[in-house]
Gaussian input, Z-matrix of N, CA and C with variables (Angstrom, degrees):
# hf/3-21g

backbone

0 1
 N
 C     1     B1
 C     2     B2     1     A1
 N     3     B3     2     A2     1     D1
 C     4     B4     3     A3     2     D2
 C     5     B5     4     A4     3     D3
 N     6     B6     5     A5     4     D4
 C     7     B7     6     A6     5     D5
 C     8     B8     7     A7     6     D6
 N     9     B9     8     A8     7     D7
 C    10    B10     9     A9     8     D8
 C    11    B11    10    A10     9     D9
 N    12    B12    11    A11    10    D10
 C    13    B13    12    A12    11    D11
 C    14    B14    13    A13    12    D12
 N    15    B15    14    A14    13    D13
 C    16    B16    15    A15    14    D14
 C    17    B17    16    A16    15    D15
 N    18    B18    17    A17    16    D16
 C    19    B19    18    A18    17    D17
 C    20    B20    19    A19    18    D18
 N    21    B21    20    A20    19    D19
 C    22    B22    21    A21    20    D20
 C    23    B23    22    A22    21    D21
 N    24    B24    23    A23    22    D22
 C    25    B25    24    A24    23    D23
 C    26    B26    25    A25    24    D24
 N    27    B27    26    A26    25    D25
 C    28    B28    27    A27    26    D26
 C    29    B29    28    A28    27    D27
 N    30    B30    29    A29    28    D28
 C    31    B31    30    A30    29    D29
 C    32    B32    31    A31    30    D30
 N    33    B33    32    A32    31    D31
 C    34    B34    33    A33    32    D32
 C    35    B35    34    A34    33    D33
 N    36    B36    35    A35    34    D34
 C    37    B37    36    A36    35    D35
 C    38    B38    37    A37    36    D36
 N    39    B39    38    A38    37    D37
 C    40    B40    39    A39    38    D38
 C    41    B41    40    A40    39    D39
 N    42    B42    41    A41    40    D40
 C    43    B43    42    A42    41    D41
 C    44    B44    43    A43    42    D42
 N    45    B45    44    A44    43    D43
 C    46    B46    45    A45    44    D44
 C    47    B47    46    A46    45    D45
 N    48    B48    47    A47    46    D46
 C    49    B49    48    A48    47    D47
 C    50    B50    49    A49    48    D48
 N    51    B51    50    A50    49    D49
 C    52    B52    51    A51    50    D50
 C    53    B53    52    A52    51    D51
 N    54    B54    53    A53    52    D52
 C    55    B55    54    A54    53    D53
 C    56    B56    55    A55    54    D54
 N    57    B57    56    A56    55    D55
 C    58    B58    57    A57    56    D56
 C    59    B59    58    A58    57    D57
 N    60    B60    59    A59    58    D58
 C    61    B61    60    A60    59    D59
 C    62    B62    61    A61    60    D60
 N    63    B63    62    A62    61    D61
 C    64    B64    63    A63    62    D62
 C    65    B65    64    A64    63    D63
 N    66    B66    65    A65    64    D64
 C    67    B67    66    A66    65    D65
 C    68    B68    67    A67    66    D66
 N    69    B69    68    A68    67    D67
 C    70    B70    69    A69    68    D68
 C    71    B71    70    A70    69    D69
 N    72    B72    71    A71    70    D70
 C    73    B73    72    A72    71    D71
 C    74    B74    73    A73    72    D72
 N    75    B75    74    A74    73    D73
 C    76    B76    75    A75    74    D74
 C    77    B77    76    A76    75    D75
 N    78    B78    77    A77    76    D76
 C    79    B79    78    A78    77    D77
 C    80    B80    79    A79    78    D78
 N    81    B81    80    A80    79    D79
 C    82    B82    81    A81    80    D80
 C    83    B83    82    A82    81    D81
 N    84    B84    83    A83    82    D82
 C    85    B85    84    A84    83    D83
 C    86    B86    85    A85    84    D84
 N    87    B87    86    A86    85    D85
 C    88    B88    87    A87    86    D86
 C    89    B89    88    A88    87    D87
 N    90    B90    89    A89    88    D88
 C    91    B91    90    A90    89    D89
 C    92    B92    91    A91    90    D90
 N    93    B93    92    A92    91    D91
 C    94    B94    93    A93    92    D92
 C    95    B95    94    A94    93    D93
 N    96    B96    95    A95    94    D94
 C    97    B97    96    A96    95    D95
 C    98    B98    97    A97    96    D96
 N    99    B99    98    A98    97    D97
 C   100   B100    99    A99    98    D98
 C   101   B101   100   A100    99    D99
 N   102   B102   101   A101   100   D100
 C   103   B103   102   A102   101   D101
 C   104   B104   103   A103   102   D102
 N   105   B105   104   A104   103   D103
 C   106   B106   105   A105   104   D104
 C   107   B107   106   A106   105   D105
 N   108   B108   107   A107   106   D106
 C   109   B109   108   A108   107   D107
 C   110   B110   109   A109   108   D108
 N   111   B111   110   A110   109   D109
 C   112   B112   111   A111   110   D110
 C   113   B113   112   A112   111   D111
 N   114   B114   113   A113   112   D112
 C   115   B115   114   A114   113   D113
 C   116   B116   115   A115   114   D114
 N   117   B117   116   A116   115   D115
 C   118   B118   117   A117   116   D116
 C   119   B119   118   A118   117   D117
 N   120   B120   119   A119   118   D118
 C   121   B121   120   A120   119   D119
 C   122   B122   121   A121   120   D120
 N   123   B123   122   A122   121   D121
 C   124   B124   123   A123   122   D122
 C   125   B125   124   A124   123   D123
 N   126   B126   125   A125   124   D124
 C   127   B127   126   A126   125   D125
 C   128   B128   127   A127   126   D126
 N   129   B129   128   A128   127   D127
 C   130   B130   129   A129   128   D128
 C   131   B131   130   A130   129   D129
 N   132   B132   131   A131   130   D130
 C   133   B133   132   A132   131   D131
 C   134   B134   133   A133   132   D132
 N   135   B135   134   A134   133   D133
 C   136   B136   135   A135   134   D134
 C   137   B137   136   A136   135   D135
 N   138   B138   137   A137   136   D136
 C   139   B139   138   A138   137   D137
 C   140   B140   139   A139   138   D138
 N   141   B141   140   A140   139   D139
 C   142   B142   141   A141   140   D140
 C   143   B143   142   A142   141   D141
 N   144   B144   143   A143   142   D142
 C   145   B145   144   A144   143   D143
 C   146   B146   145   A145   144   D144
 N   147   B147   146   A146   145   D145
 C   148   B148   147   A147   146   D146
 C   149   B149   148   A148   147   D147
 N   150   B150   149   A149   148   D148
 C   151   B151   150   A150   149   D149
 C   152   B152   151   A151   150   D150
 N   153   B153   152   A152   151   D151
 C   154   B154   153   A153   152   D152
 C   155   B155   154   A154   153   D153
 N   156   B156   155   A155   154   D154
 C   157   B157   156   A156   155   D155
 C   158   B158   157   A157   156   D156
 N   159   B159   158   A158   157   D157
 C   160   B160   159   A159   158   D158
 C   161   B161   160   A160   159   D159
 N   162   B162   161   A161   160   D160
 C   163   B163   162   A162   161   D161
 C   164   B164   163   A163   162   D162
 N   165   B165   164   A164   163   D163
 C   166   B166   165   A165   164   D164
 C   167   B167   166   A166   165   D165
 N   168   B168   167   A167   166   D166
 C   169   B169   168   A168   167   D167
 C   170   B170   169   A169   168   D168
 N   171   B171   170   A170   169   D169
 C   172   B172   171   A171   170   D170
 C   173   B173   172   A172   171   D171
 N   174   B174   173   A173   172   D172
 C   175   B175   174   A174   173   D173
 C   176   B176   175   A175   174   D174
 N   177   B177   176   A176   175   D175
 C   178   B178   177   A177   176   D176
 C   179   B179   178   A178   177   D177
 N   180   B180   179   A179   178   D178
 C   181   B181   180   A180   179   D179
 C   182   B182   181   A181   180   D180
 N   183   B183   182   A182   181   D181
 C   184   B184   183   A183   182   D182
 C   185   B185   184   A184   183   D183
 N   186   B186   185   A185   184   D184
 C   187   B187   186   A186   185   D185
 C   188   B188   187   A187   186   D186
 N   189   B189   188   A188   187   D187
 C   190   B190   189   A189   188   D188
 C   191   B191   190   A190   189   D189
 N   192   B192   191   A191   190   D190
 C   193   B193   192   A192   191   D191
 C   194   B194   193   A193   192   D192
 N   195   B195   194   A194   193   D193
 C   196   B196   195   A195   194   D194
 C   197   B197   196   A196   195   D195
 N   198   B198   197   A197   196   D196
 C   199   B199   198   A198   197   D197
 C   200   B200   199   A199   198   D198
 N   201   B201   200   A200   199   D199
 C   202   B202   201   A201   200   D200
 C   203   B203   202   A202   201   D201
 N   204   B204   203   A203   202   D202
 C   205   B205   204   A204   203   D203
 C   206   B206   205   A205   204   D204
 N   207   B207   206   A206   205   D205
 C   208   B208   207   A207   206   D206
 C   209   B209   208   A208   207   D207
 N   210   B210   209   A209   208   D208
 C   211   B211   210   A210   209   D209
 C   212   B212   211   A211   210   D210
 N   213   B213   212   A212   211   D211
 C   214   B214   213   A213   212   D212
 C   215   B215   214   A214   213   D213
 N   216   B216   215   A215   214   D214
 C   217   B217   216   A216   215   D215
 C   218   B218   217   A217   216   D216
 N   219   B219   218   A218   217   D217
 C   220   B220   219   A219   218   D218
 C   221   B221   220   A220   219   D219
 N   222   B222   221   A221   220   D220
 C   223   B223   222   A222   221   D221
 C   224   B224   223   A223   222   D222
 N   225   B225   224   A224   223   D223
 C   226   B226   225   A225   224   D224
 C   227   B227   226   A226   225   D225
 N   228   B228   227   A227   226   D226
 C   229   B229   228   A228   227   D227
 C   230   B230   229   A229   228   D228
 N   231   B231   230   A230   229   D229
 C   232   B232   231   A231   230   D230
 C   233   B233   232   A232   231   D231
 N   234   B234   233   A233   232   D232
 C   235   B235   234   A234   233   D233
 C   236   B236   235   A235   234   D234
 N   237   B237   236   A236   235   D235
 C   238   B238   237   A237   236   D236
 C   239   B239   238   A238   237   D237
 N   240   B240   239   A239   238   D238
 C   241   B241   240   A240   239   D239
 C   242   B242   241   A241   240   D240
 N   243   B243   242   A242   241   D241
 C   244   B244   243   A243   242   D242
 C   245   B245   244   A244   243   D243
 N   246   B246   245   A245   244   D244
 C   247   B247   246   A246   245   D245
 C   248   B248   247   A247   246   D246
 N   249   B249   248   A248   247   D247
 C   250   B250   249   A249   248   D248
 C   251   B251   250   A250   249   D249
 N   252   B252   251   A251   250   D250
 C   253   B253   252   A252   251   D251
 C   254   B254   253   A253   252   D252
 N   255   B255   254   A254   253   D253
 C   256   B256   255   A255   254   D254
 C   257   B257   256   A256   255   D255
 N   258   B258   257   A257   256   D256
 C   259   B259   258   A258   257   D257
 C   260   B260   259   A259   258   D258
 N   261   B261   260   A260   259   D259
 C   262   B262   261   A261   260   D260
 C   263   B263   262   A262   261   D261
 N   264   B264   263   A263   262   D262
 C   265   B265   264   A264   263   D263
 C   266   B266   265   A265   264   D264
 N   267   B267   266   A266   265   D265
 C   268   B268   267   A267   266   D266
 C   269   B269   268   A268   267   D267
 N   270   B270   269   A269   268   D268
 C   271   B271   270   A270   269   D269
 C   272   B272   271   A271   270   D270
 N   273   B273   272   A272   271   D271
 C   274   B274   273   A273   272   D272
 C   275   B275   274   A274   273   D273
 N   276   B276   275   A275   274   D274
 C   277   B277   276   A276   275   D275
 C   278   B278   277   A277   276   D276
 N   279   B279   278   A278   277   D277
 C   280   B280   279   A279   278   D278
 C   281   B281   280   A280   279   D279
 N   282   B282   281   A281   280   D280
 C   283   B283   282   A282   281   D281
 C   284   B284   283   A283   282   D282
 N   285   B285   284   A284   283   D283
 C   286   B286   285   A285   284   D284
 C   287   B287   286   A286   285   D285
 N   288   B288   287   A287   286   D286
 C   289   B289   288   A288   287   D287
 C   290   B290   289   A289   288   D288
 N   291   B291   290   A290   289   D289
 C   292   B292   291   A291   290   D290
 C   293   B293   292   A292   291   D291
 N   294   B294   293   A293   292   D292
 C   295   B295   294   A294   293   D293
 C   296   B296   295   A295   294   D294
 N   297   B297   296   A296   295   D295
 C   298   B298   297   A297   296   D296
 C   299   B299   298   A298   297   D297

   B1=1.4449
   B2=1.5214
   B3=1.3271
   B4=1.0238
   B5=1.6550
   B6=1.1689
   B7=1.1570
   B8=1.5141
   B9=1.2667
   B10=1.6490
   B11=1.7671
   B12=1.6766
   B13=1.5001
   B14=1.6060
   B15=1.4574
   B16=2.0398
   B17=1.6617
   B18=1.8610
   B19=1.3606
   B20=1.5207
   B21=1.2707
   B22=1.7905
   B23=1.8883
   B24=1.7488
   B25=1.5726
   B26=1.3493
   B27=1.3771
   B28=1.9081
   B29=1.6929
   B30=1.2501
   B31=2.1888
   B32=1.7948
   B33=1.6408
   B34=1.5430
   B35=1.5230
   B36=1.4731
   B37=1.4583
   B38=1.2798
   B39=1.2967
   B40=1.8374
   B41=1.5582
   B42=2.0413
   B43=0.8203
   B44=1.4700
   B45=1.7270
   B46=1.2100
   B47=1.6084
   B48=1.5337
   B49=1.1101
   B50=1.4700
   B51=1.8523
   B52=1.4601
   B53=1.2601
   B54=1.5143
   B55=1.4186
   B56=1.3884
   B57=1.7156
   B58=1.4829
   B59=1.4615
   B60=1.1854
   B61=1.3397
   B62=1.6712
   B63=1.2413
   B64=1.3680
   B65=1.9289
   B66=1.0064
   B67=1.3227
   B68=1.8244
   B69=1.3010
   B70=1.5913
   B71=1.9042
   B72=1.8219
   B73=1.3991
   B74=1.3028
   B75=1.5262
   B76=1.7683
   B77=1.3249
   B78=1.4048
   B79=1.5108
   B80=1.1877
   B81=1.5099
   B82=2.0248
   B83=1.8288
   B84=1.4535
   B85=1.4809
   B86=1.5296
   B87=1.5661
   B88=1.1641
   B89=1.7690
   B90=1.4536
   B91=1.4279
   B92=1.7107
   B93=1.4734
   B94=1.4503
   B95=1.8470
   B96=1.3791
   B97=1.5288
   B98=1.4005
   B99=0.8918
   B100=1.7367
   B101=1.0269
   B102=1.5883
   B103=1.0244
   B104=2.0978
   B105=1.0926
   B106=1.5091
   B107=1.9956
   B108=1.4503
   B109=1.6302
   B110=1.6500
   B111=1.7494
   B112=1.7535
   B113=1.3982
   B114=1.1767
   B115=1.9770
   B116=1.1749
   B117=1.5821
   B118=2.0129
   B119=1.3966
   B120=1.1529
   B121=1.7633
   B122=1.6559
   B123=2.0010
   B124=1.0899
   B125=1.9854
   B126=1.2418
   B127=1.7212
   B128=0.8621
   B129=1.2941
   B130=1.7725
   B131=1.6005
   B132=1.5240
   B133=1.0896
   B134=1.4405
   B135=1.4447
   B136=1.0361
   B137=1.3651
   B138=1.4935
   B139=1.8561
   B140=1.6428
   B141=1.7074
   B142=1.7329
   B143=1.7077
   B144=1.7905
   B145=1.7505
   B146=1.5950
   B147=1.2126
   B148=1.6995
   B149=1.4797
   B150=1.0765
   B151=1.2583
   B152=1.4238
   B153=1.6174
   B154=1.8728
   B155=1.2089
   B156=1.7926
   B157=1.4390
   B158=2.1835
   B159=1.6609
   B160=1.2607
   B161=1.6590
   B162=1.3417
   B163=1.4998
   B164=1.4602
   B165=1.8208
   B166=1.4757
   B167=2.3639
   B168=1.1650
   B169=1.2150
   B170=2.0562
   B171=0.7701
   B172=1.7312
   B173=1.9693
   B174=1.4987
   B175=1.2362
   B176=1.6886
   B177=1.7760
   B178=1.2348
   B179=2.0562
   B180=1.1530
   B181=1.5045
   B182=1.3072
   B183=1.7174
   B184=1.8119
   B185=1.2833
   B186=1.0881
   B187=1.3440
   B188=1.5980
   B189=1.3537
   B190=1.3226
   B191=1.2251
   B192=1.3729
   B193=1.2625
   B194=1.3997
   B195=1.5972
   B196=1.7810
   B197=1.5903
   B198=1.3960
   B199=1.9345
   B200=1.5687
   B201=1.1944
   B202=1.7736
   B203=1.2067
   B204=1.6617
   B205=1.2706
   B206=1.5498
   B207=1.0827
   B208=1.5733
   B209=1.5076
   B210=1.0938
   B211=1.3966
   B212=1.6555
   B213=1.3823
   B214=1.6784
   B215=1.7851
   B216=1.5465
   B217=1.4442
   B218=1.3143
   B219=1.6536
   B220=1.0797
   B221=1.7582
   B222=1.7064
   B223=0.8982
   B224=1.8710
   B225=1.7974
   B226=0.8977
   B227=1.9108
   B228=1.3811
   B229=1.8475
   B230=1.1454
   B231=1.3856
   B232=1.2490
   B233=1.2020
   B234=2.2971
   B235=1.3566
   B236=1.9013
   B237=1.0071
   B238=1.1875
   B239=1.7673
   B240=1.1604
   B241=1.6137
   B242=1.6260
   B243=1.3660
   B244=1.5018
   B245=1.6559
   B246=1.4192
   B247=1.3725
   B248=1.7601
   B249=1.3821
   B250=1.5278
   B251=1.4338
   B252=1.9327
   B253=0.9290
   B254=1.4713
   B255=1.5040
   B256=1.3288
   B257=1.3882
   B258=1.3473
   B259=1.5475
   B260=1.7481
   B261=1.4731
   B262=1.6035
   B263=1.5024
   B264=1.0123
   B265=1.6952
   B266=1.5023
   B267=1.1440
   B268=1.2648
   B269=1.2927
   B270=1.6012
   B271=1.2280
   B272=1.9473
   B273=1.1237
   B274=1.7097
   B275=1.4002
   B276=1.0668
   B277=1.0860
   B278=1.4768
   B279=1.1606
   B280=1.8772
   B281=1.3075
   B282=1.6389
   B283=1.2960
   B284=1.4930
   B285=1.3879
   B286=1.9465
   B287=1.4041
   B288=1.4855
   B289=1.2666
   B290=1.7191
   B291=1.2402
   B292=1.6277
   B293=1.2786
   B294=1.5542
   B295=1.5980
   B296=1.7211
   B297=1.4783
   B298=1.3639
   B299=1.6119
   A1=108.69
   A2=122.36
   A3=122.48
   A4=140.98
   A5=137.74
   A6=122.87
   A7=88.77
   A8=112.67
   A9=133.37
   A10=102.63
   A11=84.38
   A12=83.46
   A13=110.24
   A14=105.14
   A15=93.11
   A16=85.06
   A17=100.84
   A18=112.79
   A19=89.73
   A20=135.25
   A21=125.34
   A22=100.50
   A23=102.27
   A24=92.40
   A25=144.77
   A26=90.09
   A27=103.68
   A28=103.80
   A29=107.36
   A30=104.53
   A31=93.64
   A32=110.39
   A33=103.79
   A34=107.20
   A35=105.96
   A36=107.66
   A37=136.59
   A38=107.60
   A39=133.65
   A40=81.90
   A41=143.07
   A42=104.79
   A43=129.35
   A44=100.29
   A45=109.40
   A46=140.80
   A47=113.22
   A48=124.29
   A49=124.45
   A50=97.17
   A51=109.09
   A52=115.00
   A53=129.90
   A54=137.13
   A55=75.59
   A56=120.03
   A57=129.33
   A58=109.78
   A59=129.49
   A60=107.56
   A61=118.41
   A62=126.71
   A63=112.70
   A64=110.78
   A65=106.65
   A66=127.91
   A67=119.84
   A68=93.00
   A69=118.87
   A70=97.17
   A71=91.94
   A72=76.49
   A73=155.01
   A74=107.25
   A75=134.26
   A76=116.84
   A77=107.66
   A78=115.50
   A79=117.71
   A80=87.12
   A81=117.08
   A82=101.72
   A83=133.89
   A84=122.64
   A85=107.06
   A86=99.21
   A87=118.16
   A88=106.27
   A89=109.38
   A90=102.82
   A91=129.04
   A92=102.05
   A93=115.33
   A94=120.95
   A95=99.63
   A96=130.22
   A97=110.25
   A98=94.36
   A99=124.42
   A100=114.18
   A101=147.08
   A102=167.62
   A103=108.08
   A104=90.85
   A105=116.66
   A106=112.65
   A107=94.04
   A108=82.31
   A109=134.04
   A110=84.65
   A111=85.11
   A112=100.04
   A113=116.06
   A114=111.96
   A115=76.81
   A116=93.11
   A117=106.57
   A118=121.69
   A119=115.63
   A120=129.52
   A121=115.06
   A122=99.79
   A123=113.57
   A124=108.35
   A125=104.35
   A126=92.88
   A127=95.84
   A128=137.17
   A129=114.43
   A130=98.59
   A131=132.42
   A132=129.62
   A133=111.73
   A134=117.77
   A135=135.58
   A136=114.65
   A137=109.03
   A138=116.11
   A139=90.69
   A140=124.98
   A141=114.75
   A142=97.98
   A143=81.86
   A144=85.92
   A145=125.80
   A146=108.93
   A147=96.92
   A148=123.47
   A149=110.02
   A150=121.07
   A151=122.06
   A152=114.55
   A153=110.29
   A154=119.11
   A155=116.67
   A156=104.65
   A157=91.07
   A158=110.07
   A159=99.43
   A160=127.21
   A161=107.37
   A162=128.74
   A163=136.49
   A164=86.75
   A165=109.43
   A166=102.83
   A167=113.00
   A168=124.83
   A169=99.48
   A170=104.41
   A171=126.09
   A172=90.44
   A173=110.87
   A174=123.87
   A175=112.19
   A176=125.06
   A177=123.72
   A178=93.29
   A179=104.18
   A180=97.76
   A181=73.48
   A182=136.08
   A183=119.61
   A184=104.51
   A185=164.67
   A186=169.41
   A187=101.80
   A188=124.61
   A189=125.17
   A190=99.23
   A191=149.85
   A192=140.30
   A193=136.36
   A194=85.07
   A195=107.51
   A196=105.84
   A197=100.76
   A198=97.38
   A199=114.37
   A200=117.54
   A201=131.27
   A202=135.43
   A203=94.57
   A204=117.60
   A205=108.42
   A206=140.41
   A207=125.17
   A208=119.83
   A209=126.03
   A210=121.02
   A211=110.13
   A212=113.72
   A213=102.63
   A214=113.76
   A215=112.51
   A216=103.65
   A217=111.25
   A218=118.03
   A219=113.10
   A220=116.29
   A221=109.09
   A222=113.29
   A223=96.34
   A224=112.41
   A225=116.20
   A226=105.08
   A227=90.84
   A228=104.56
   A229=92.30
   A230=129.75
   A231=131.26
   A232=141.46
   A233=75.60
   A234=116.11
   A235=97.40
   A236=126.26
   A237=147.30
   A238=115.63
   A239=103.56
   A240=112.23
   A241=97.58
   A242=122.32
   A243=95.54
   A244=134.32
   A245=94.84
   A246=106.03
   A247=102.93
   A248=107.61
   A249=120.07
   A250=109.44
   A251=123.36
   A252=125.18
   A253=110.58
   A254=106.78
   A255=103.45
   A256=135.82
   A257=105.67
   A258=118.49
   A259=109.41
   A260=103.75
   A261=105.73
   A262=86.67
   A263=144.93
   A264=137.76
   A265=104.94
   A266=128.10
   A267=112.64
   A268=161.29
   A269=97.09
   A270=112.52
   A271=119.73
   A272=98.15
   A273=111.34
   A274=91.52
   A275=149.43
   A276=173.46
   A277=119.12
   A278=91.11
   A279=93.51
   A280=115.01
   A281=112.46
   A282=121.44
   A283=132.21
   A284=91.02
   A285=113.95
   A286=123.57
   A287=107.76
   A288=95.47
   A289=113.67
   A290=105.17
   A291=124.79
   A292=121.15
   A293=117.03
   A294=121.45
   A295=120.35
   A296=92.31
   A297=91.55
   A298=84.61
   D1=123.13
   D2=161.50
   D3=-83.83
   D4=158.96
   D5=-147.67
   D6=-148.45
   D7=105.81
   D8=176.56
   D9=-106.76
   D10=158.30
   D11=172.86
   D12=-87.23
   D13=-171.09
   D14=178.80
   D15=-95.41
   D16=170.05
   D17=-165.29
   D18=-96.92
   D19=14.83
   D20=162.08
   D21=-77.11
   D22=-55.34
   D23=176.40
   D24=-62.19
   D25=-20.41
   D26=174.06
   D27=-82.52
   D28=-29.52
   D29=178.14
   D30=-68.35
   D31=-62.02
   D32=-173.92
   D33=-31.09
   D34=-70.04
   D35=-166.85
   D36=-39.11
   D37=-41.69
   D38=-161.10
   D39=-94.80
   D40=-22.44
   D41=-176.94
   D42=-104.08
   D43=-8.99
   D44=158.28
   D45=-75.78
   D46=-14.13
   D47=148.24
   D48=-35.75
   D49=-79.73
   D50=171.84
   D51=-34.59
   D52=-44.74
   D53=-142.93
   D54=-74.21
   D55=-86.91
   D56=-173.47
   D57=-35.16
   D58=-62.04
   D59=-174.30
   D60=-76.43
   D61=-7.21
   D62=177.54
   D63=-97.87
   D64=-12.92
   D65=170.68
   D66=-68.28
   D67=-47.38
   D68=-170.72
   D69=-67.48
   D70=-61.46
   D71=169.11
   D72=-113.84
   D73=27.40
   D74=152.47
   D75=-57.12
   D76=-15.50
   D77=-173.40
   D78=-83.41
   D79=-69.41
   D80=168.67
   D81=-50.17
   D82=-57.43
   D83=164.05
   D84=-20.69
   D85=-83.78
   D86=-153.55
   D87=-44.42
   D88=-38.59
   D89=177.88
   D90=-78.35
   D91=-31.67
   D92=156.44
   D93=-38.81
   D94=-44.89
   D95=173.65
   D96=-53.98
   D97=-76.03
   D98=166.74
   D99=-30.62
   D100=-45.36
   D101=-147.05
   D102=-118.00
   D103=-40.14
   D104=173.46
   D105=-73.49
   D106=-17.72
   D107=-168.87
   D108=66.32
   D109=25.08
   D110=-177.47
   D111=-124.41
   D112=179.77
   D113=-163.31
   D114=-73.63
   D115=167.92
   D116=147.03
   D117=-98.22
   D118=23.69
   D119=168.02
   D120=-54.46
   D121=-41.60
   D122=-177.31
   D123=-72.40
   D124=-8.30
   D125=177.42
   D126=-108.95
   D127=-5.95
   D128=169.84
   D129=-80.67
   D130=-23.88
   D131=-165.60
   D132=-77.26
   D133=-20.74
   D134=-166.14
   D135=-93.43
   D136=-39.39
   D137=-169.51
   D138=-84.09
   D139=-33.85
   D140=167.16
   D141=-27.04
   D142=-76.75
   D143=-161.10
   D144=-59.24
   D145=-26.70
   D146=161.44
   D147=-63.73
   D148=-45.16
   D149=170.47
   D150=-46.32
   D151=-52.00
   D152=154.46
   D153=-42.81
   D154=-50.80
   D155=-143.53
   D156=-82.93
   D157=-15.76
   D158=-175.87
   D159=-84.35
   D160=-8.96
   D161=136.39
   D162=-23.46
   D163=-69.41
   D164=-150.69
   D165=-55.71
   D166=-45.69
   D167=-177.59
   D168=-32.70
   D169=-51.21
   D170=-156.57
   D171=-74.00
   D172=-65.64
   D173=-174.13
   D174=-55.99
   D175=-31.86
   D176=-168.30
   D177=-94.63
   D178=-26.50
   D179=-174.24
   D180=-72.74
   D181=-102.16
   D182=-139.51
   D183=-56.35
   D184=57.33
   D185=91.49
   D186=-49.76
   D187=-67.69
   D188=-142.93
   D189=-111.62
   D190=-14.43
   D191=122.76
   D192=-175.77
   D193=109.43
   D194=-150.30
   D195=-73.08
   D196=-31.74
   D197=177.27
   D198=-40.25
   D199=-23.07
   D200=173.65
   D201=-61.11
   D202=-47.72
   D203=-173.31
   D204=-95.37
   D205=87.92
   D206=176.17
   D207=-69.13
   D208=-4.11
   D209=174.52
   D210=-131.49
   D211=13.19
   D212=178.80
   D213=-73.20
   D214=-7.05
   D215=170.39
   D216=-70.98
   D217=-42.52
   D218=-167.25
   D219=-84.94
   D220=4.86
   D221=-161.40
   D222=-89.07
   D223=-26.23
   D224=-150.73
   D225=-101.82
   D226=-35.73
   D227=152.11
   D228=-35.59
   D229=-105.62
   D230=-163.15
   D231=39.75
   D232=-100.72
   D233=-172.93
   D234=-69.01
   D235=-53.45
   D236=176.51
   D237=-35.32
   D238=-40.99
   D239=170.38
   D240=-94.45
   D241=-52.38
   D242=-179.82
   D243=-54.76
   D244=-29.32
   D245=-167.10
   D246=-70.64
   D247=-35.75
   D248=-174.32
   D249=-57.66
   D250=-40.99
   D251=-170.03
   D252=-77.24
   D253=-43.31
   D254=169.99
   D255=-52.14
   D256=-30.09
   D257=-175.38
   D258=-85.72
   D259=6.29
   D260=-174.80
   D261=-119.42
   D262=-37.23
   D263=-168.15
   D264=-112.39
   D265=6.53
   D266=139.81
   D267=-68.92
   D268=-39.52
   D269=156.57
   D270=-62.19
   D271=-9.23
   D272=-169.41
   D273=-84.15
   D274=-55.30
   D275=172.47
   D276=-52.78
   D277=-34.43
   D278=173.87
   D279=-100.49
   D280=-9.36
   D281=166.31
   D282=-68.42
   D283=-49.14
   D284=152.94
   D285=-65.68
   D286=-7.90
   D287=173.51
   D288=-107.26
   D289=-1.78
   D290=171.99
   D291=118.18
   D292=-14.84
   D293=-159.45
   D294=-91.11
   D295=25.55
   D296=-176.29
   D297=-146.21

């Protein structure tokens, strides 16, 4: 018998991660940026693309064979909602904090 976790705790998990780490560093960009004299257009352009490529692992396994994986949907929900939220309240956040 195997013993999985449920697919609510593996989405929580993978989405509060994402949240904290894509959040954490949209901020830190944006202030690096900030400091640099360059827009912060380029860290939203940037946390998109991290945000694909930190996805993509989850999305090519259930593509190529999900009967294996019992939790990579919920693994990829997740990341996918965390990363989204982060990439919308970060910039909110870096605005209040001056760097934009």
């Amino acid at each position: 018998m195997h013993d999985y976790l449920p697919d609510y705790l593996i989405r929580e998990q993978m989405a509060v991660s994402a949240l904290v780490t894509f959040g954490v560093l949209r901020v830190l960009a944006a202030a690096l940026l900030w400091r640099r004299g360059w827009e912060a257009a380029w860290a939203d352009k940037a946390g998109i693309a991290a945000a694909l490529l930190y996805c993509a692992p989850q999305l090519v396994g259930l593509l190529s064979h999900s009967y294996f994986l019992p939790g990579a949907m919920a693994e990829l929900e997740g990341k996918m909602a965390g990363c989204a939220i982060a990439l919308f309240g970060a910039p909110i956040l870096s605005h209040r904090l001056g760097y934009e």
